[in-house]
C-alpha positions as CSV (number, residue, x, y, z in Angstrom):
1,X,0.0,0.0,0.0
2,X,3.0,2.2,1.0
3,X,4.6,1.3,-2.3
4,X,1.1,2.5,-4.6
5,X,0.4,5.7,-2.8
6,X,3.1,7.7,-5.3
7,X,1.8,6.0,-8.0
8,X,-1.8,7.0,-7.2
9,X,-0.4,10.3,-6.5
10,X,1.7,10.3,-9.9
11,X,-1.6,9.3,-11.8
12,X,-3.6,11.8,-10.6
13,X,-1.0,14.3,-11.4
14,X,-1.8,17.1,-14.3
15,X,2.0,16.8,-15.8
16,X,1.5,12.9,-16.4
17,X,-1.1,12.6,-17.8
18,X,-0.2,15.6,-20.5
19,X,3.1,13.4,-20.8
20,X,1.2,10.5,-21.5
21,X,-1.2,12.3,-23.5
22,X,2.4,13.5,-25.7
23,X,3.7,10.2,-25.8
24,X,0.9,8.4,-27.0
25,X,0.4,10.0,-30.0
26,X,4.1,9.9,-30.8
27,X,4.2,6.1,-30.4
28,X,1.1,6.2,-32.6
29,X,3.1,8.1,-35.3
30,X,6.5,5.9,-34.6
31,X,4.1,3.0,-35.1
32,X,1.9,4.4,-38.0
33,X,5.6,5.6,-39.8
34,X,6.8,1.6,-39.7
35,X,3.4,0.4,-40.8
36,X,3.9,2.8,-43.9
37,X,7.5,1.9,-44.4
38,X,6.3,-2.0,-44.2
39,X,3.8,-1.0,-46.9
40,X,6.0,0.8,-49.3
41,X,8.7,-2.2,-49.1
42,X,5.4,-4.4,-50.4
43,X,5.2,-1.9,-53.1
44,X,8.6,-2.4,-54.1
45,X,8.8,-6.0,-53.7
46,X,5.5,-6.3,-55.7
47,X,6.7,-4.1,-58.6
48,X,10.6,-6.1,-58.7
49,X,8.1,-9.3,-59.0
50,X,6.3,-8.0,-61.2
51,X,9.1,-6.5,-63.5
52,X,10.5,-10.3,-63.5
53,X,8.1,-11.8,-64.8
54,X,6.9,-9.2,-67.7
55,X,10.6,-9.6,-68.4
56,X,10.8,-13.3,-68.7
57,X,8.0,-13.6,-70.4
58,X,9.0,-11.2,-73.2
59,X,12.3,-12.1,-73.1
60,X,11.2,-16.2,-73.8
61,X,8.4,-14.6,-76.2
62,X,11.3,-13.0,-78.6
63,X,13.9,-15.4,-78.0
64,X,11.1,-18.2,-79.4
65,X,10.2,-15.9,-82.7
66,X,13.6,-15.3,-83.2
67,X,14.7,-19.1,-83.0
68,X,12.2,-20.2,-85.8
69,X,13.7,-17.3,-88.1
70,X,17.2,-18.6,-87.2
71,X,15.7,-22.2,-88.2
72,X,14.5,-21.1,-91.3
73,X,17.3,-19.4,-92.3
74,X,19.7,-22.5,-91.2
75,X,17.5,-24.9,-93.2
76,X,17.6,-22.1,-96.6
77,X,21.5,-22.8,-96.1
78,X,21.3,-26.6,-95.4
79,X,18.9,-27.1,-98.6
80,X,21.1,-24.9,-100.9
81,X,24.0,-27.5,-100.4
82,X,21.6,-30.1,-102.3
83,X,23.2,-30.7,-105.6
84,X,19.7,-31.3,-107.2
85,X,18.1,-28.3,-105.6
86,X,18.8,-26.2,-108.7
87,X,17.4,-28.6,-111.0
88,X,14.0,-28.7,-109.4
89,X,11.5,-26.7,-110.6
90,X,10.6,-23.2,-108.9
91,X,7.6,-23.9,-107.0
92,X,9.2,-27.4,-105.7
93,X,12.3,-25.3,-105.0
94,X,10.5,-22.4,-102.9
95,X,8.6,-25.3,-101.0
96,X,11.7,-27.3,-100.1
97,X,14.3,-24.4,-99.3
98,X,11.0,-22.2,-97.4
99,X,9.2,-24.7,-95.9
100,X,9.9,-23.9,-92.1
101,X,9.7,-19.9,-92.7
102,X,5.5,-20.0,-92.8
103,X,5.7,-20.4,-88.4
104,X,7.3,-17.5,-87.5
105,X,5.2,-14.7,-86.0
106,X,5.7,-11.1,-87.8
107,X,8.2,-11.7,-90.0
108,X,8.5,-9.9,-92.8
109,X,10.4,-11.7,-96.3
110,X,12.9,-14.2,-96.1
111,X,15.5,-13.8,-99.4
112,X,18.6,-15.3,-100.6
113,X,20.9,-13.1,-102.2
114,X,24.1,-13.7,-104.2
115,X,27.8,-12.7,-103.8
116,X,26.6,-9.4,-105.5
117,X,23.7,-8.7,-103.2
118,X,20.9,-9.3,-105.5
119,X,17.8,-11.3,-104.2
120,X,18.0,-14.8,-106.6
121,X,15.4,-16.3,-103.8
122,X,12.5,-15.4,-102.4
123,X,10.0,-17.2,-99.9
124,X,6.9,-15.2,-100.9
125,X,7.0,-14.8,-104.8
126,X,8.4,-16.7,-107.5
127,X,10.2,-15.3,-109.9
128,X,12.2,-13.4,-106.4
129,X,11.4,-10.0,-106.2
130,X,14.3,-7.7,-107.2
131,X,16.1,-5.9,-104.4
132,X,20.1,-5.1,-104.1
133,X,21.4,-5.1,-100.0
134,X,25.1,-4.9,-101.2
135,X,25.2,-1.9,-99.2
136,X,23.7,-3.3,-96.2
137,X,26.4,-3.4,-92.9
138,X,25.2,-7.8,-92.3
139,X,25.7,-8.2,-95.6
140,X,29.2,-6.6,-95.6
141,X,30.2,-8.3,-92.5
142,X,29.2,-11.9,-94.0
143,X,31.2,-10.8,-97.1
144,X,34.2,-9.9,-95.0
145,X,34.4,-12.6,-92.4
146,X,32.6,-16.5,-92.3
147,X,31.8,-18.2,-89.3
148,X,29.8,-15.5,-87.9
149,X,26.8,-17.4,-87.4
150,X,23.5,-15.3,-86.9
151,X,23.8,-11.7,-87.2
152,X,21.1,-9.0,-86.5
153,X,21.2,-5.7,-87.6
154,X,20.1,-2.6,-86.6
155,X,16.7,-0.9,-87.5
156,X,15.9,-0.7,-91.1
157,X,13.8,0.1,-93.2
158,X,12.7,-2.6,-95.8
159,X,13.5,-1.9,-99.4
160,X,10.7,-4.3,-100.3
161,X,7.4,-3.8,-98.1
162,X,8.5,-0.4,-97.1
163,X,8.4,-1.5,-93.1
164,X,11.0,-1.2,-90.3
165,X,12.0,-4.4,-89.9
166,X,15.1,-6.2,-87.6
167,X,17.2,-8.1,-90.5
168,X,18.2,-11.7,-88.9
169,X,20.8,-13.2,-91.6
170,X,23.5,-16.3,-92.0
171,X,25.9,-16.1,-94.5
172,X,26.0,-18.7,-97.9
173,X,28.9,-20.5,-98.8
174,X,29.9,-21.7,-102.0
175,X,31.2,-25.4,-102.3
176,X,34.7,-24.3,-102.4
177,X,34.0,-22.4,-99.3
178,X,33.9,-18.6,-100.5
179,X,31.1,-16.0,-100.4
180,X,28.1,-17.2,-101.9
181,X,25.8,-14.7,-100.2
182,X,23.5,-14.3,-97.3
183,X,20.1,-15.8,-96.5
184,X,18.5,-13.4,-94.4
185,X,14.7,-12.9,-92.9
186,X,13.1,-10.1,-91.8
187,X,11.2,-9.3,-87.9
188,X,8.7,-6.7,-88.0
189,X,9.1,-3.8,-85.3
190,X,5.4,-4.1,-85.7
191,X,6.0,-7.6,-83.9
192,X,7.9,-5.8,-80.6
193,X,4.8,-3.1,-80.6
194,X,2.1,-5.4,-80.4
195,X,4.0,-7.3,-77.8
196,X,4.6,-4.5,-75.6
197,X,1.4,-2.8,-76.1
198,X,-0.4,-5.8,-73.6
199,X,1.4,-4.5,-70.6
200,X,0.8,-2.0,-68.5
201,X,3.5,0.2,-67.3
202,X,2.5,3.1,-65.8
203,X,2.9,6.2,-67.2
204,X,6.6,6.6,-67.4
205,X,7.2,2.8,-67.5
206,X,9.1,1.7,-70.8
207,X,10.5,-1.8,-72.4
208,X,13.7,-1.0,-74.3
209,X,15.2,-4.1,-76.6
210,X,19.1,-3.2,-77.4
211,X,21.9,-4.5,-79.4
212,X,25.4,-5.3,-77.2
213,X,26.3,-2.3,-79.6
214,X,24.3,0.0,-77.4
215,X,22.0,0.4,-80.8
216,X,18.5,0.4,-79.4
217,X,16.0,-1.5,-81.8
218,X,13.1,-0.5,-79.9
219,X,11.6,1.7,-77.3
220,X,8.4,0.8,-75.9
221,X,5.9,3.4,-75.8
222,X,8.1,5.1,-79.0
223,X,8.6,8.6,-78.3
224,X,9.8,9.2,-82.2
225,X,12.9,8.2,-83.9
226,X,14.2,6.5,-80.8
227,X,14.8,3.7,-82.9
228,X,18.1,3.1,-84.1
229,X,19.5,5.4,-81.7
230,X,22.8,4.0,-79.8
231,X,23.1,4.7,-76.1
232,X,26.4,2.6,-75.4
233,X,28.0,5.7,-73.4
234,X,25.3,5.4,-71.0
235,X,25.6,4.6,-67.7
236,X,22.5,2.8,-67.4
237,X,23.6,1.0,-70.6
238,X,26.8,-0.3,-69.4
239,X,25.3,-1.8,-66.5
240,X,23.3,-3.6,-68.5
241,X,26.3,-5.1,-70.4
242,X,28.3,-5.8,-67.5
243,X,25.9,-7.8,-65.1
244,X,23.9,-9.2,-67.9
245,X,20.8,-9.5,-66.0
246,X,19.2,-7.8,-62.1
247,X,17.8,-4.6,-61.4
248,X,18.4,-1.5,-60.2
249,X,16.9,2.0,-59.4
250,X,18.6,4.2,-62.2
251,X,18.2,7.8,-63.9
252,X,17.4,7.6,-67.6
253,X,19.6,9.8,-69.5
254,X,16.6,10.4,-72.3
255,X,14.2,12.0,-69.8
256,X,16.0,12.2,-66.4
257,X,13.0,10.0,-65.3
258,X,14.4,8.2,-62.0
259,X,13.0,4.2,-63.1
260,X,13.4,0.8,-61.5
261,X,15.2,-1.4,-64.4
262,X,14.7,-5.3,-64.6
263,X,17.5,-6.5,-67.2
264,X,17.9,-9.6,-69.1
265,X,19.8,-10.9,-71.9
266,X,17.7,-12.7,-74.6
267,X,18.7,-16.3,-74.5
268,X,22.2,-16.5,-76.3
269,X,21.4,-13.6,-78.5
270,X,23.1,-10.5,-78.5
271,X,20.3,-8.7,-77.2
272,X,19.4,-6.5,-74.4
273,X,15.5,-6.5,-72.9
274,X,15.1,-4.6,-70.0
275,X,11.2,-3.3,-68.1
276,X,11.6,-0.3,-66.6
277,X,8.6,0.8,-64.2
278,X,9.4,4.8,-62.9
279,X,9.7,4.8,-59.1
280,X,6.8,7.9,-58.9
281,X,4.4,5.1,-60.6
282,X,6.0,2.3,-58.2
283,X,4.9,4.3,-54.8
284,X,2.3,6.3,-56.6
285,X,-0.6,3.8,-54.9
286,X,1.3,3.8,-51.8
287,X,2.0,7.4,-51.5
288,X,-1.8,8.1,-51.7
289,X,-2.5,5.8,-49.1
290,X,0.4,7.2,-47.0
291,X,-1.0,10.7,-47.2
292,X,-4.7,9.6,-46.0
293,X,-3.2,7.5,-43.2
294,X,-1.0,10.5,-42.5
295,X,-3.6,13.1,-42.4
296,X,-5.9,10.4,-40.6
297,X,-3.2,9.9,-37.8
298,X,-2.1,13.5,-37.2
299,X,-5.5,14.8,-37.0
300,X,-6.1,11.9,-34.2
301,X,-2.7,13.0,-32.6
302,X,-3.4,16.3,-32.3
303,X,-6.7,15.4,-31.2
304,X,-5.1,13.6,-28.4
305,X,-2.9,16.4,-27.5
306,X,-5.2,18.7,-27.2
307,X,-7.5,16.8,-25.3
308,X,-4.7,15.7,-23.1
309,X,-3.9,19.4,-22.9
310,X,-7.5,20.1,-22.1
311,X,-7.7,17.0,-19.6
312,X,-4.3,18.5,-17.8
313,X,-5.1,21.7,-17.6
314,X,-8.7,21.0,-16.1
315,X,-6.9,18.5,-13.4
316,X,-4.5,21.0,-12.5
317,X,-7.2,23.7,-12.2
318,X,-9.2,21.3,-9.7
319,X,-6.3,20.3,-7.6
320,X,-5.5,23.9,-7.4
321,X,-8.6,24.2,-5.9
322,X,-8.4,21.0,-4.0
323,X,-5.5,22.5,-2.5
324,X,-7.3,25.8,-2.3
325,X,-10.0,24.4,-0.4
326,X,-8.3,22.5,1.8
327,X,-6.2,25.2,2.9
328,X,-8.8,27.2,3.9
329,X,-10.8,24.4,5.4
330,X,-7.3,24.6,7.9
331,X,-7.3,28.4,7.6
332,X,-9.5,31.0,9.7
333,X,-10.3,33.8,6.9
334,X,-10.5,36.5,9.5
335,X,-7.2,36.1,10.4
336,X,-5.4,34.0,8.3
337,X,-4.1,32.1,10.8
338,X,-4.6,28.4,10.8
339,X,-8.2,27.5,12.8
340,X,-8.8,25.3,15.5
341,X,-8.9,21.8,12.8
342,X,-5.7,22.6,12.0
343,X,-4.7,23.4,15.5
344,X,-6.3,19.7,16.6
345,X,-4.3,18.1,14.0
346,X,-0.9,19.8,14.9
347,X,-1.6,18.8,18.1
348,X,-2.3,15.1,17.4
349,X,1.0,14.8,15.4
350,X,2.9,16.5,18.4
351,X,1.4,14.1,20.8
352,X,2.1,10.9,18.6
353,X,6.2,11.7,19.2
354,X,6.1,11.2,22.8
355,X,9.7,11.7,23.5
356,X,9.4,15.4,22.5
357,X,8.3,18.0,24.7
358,X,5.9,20.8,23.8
359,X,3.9,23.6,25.5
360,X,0.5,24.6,24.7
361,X,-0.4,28.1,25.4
362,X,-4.2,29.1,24.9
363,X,-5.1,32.9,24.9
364,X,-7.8,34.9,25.2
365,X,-8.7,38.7,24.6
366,X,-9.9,40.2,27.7
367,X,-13.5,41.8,27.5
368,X,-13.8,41.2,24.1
369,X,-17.5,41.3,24.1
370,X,-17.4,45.2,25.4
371,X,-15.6,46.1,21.9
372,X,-18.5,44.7,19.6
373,X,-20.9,46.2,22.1
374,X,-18.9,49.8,22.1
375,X,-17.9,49.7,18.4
376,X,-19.4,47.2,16.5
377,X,-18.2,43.7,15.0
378,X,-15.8,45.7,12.4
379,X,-13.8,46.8,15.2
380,X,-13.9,43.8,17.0
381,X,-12.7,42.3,13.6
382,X,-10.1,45.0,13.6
383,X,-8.9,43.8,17.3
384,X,-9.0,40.1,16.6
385,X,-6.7,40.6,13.2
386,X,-4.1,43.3,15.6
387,X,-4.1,40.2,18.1
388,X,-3.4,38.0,15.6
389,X,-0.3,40.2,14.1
390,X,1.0,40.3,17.9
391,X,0.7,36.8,18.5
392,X,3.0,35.9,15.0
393,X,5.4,38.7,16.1
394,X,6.0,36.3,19.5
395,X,7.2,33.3,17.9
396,X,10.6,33.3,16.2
397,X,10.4,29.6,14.3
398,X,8.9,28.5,11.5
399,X,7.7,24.9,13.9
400,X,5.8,26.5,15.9
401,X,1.9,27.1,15.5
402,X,-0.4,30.6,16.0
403,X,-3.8,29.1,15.5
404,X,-7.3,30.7,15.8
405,X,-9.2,28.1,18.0
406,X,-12.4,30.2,18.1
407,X,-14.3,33.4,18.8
408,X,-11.2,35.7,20.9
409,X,-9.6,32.6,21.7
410,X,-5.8,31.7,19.7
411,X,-3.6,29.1,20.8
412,X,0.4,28.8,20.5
413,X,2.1,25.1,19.8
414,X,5.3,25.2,21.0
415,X,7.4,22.2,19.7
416,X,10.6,20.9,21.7
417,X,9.4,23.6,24.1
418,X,9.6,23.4,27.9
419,X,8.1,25.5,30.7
420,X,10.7,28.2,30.8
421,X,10.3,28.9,26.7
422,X,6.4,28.9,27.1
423,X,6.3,31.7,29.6
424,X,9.1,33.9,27.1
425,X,6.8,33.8,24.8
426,X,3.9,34.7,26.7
427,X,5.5,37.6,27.9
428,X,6.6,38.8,24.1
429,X,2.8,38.2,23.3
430,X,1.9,40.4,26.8
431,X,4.2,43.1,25.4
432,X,3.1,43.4,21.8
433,X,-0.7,43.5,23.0
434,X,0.3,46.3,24.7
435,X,1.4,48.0,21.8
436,X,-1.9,47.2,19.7
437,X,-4.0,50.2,18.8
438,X,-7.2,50.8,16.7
439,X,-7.0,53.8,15.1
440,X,-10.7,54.0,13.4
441,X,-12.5,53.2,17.1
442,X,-9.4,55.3,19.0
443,X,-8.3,52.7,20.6
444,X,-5.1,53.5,22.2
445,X,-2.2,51.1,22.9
446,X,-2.7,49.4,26.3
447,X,-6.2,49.2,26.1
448,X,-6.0,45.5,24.8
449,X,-5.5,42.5,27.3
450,X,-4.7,39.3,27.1
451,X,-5.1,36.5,29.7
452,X,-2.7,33.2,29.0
453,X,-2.6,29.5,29.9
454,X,0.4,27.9,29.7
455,X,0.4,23.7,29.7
456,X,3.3,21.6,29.1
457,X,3.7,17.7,28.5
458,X,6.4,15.0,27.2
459,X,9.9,14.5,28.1
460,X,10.8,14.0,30.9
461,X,7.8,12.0,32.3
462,X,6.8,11.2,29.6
463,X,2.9,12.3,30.7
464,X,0.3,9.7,29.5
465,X,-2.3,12.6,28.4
466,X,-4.0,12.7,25.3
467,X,-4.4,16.2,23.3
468,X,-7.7,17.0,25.0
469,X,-6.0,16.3,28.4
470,X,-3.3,19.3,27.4
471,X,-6.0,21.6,26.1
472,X,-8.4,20.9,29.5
473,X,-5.6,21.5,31.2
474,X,-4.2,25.2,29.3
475,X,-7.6,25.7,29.1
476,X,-7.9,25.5,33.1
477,X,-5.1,27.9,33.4
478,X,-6.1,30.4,31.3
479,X,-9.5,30.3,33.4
480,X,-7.4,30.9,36.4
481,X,-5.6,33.7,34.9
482,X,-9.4,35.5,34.0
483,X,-10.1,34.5,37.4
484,X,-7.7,36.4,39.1
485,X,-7.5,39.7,37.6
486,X,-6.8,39.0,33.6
487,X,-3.9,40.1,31.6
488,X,-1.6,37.5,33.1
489,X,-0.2,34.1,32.8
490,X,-1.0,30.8,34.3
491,X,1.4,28.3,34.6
492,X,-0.3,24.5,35.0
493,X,2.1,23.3,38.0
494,X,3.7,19.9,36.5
495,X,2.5,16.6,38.5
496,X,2.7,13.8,36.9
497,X,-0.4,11.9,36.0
498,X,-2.6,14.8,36.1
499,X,-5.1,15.1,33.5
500,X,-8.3,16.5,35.6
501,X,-8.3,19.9,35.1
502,X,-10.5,19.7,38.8
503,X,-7.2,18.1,40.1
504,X,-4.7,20.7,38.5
505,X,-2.6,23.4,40.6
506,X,-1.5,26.6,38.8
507,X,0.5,29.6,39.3
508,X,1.5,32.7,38.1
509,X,3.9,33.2,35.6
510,X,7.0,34.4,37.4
511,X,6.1,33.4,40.7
């Protein structure tokens, strides 16, 4: 019980509960920030998923269309070896050296040029229609170097259908193993559009399909003659080349957009996919929610606050007036001075530490009832305030008590006091009433007595009498004093074991 009364106290206390009323809306924010700091990682972590899988499915997508080209084109070269494939007739030869070329989604025409660059073949019309790609960089490469397996080139546009088109070519040997020319097919950009155009990116989101040139073949949504464009100084760009595939959060050096990129290589191809989704779209949907939860959260906080404010102040304000009104349920408001509950309870604690002595004096204004009769109450008021000044001005510590018990009646506590301090004091109180005067009624100095009983208990004796013993007794006294002549004190003579005030010897003070 000892251990909760400060906590009870603490709890009722204004400053704790505006602290608590502070700190809980601050854990409420600490709590609410982690809550939207767990949701934008999901936000994140759902777009990086996301990102990986648009990109392996495109990547397999292209890497499969591509594939059947590079199939038809192997088996043009495979069937040109025949020795009787010149010898069939056109329509058989078209169908034996084209036959795997009908699959492939998007592509465009699939010829077979000579050592000069004219088209001798073509897998859509018979006699071939007539186009010259001497000047074309795949067909200059073949020329100059064998071995080199697939190339692809960089956007073109197609001399025969008038389309952009990717050019995906192998080069044709003659039996003696020198040029013979290139068999080459043709993707449609068209194909990489209508792709794209199935996924949703946000509104800064792109797909961007490079070359290991840094030549980008397409840009996904186009933004105009991004095509063909080569970006290999980038830095984004030469990420992409060195780690081959991941992701990253990265600047765009064609629109300064800040994107999240999710990078592949296609298959074995020397090609370049990459998805990028723009962080503002990424944390777009989180960032509204984060702004209502926000808002939400401070305007309950501040609610709190201020409500704890409120709730503070308004406790404060009524323990001020507890404390208010329970000092002046201890405190006469003629005087000022503490009344006679207060006086019962000082004396109760006094009594409780019976190895201490202490001296009771009770006093009482002499013919006080002829002042309210001569002058009126407001006088009398006037005398009982000057007596009250007088009796403060006799005691020196801070321990010791001036009370109002009643009507003209004030008592001193003296604490650790003994017989011989009790009667100083009563004759500084004897002296200052001397000096009391009320000007408004002309009352001159002298004309105020006081009569004084003086009662003493504790050490040594140790006295077994209970507060209302000591009061009987310096009640007694002051009786005595009234009795025989006023404005004097009686001393209670000390015998142990007295508390019958009928049984009780006095004398005079200084006798």
């Amino acid at each position: 019980m000892v251990l909760l009364r400060p906590l009870a106290r603490r709890v009722r206390s204004a400053r704790t509960w505006i602290v608590f009323g502070i700190l809980a809306p601050v854990g409420m924010l600490a709590v609410s920030a982690m809550m939207l700091l767990d949701l934008r990682r999901d936000a994140w972590e759902k777009a990086e998923q996301t990102s990986r899988n648009l990109l392996q499915v495109i990547e397999r997508d292209i890497a499969r269309n591509i594939e059947i080209i590079d199939l038809s084109l192997q088996g043009v070269t495979e069937n040109l070896k025949l020795p009787a494939i010149n010898h069939l007739s056109p329509d058989l030869r078209q169908l034996i050296l084209f036959d795997r070329a009908i699959s492939a989604q998007d592509m465009g025409v699939i010829l077979v040029l000579d050592e000069r660059g004219d088209s001798i073949l073509d897998g859509h019309a018979i006699p071939a229609r007539h186009t010259n790609n001497f000047d074309r960089d795949y067909f200059q490469a073949h020329k100059a170097q064998g071995g080199r397996g697939l190339l692809i080139s960089q956007p073109v546009m197609s001399r025969l259908t008038g389309a952009r088109v990717m050019v995906l070519s192998r080069r044709v040997d003659k039996p003696d193993g020198s040029f013979g020319g290139v068999v080459l097919g043709t993707l449609k950009l068209s194909y990489f559009m209508r792709l794209f155009d199935r996924i949703g990116l946000g509104r800064d989101g792109a797909i961007n399909l490079f070359l290991h040139d840094g030549t980008r073949i397409m840009r996904y949504p186009s933004q105009g003659g991004d095509g063909g464009v080569n970006v290999a100084g980038a830095p984004n760009f030469k990420r992409f080349l060195s780690e081959g595939s991941g992701s990253f959060v990265g600047t765009s050096s064609l629109d300064a957009v800040e994107r999240h990129y999710a990078f592949t290589q296609v298959g074995a191809l020397p090609l370049i996919l990459n998805v990028a989704v723009a962080v503002e779209d990424i944390e777009a949907e989180w960032r509204a929610k984060a702004i209502v939860i926000t808002a939400i959260v401070v305007a309950l906080c501040g609610l709190t606050i201020c409500l704890s404010l409120l709730f503070g102040r308004e406790l404060a304000r009524r323990s001020a007036m507890q404390v208010k009104l329970a000092r002046q349920s201890l405190t006469d408001a003629l005087t000022g001075l503490p009344n006679r509950r207060r006086f019962e309870e000082a004396l109760t604690a006094l009594r409780s530490d019976a190895a201490r002595p202490f001296a009771l004096l009770v006093i009482d204004a002499d013919h006080f009832k002829r002042y309210n009769d001569l002058y009126g109450h407001a006088v009398g008021d006037d005398v009982l305030r000057g007596l009250a000044q007088c009796l403060l001005g006799s005691v020196h510590r801070p321990a010791d008590i001036v009370c109002r018990v009643g009507g003209e009646e004030f008592a001193i506590l003296i604490q650790d006091g003994d017989e011989a301090a009790a009667l100083r004091i009563a004759e500084r109180v004897h002296a200052r009433v001397a000096l009391l005067s009320v000007e408004s009624a002309q009352i001159e100095a002298g004309s105020v007595t006081v009569s004084i009983g003086v009662a003493t208990m504790g050490a040594p004796g140790a006295d077994p009498l209970t507060p209302s013993d000591l009061y009987s007794l310096a009640d007694a006294a002051l009786y005595e004093a009234k009795a025989n002549g006023r404005n004097q004190t009686r001393l209670v003579e000390r015998r142990r074991g007295v508390a019958d005030r009928r049984q009780a010897s006095f004398r005079l003070a200084g006798a």
